[in-house]
C-alpha positions in Angstrom: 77.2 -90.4 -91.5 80.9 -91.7 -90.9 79.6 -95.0 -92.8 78.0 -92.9 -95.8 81.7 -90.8 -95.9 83.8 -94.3 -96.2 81.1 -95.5 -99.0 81.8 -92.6 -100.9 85.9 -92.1 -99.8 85.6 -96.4 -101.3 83.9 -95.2 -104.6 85.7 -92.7 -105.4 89.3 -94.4 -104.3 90.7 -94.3 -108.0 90.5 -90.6 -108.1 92.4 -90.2 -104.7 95.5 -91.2 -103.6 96.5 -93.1 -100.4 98.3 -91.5 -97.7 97.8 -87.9 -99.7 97.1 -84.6 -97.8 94.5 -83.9 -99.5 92.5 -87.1 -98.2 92.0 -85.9 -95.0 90.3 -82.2 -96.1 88.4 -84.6 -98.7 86.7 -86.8 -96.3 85.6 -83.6 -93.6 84.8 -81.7 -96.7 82.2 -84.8 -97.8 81.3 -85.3 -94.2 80.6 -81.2 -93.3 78.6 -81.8 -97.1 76.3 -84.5 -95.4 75.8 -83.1 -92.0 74.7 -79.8 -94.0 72.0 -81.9 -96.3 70.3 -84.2 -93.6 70.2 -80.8 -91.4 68.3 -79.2 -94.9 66.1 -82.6 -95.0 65.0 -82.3 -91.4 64.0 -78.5 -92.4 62.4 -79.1 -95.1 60.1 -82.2 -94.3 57.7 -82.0 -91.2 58.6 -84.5 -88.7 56.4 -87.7 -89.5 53.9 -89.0 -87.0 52.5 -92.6 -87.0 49.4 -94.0 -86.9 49.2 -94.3 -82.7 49.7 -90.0 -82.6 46.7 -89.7 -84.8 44.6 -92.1 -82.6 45.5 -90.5 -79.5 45.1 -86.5 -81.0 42.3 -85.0 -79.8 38.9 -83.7 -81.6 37.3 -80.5 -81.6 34.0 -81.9 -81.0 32.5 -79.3 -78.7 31.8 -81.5 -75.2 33.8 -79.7 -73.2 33.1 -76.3 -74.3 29.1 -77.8 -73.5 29.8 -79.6 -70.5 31.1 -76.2 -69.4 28.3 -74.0 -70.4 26.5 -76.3 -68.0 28.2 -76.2 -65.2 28.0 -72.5 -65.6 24.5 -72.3 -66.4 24.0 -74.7 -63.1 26.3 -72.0 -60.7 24.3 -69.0 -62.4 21.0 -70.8 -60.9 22.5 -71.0 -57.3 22.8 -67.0 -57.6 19.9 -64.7 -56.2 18.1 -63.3 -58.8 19.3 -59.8 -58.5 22.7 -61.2 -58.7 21.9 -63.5 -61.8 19.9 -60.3 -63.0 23.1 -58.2 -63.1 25.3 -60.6 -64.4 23.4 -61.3 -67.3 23.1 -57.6 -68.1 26.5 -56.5 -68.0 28.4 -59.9 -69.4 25.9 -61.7 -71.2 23.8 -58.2 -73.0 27.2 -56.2 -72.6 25.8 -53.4 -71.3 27.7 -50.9 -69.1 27.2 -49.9 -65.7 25.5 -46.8 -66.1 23.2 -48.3 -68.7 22.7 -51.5 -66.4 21.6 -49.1 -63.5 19.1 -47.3 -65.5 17.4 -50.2 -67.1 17.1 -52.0 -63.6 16.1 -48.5 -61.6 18.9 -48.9 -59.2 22.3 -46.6 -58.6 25.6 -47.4 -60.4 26.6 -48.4 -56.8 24.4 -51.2 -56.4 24.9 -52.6 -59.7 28.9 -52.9 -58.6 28.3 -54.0 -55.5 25.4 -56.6 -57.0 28.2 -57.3 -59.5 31.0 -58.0 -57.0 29.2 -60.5 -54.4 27.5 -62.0 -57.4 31.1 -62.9 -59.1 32.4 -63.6 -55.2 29.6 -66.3 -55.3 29.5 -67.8 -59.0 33.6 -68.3 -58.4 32.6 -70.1 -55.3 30.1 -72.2 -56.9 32.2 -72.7 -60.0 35.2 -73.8 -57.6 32.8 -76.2 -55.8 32.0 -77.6 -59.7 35.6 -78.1 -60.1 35.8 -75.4 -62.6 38.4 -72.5 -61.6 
């Protein structure tokens, strides 16, 4: 920047004078001028990333949202059936409670109890996955 003032302080050395006062508020006035445009070129372009960022950026291809799902679909088959059973009605169908209870026969009680020591052991098993 200092280097691009004395370039243009050298080119334009016939219209100032040496030793003037007005030198000095010339050459902050042309370097305030060039902090303010390479701070507008920053802004304006985005930053530039080379070929290695690209390589290394990852891809939505979908393996770990399926390697997931399996080791989810793996902890859900640990589960006792009438765990699995309630699960699958209230997260996976999206029923409520009170709909869950009277479609499996048993009181909203049961299906939140069910529902509790069934997520107490698919957290267990997921944490024994290495899932959290």
């Amino acid at each position: 920047m200092f280097q691009e003032a004395a370039i243009r302080a050298w080119q334009h050395a016939a219209q100032l004078e040496p030793g003037a006062e007005a030198l000095r508020p010339w050459l902050f006035a042309v370097v305030r001028n060039l902090v303010v445009d390479g701070h507008r070129v920053r802004r304006s372009r985005p930053p530039e990333v080379d070929d290695e960022s690209l390589r290394r950026m990852p891809v939505p291809d979908g393996v770990e949202h399926t390697l997931t799902t399996r080791v989810v679909v793996d902890a859900m088959r640990d589960l006792a059936p009438f765990q699995r059973e309630v699960l699958l009605h209230l997260y996976h169908m999206g029923r409520s409670v009170s709909r869950t209870a009277r479609v499996l026969g048993v009181p909203p009680g049961t299906v939140k109890s069910r529902t509790h020591y069934a997520m107490r052991a698919l957290r267990a098993g997921l944490s024994s996955r290495g899932l959290r």
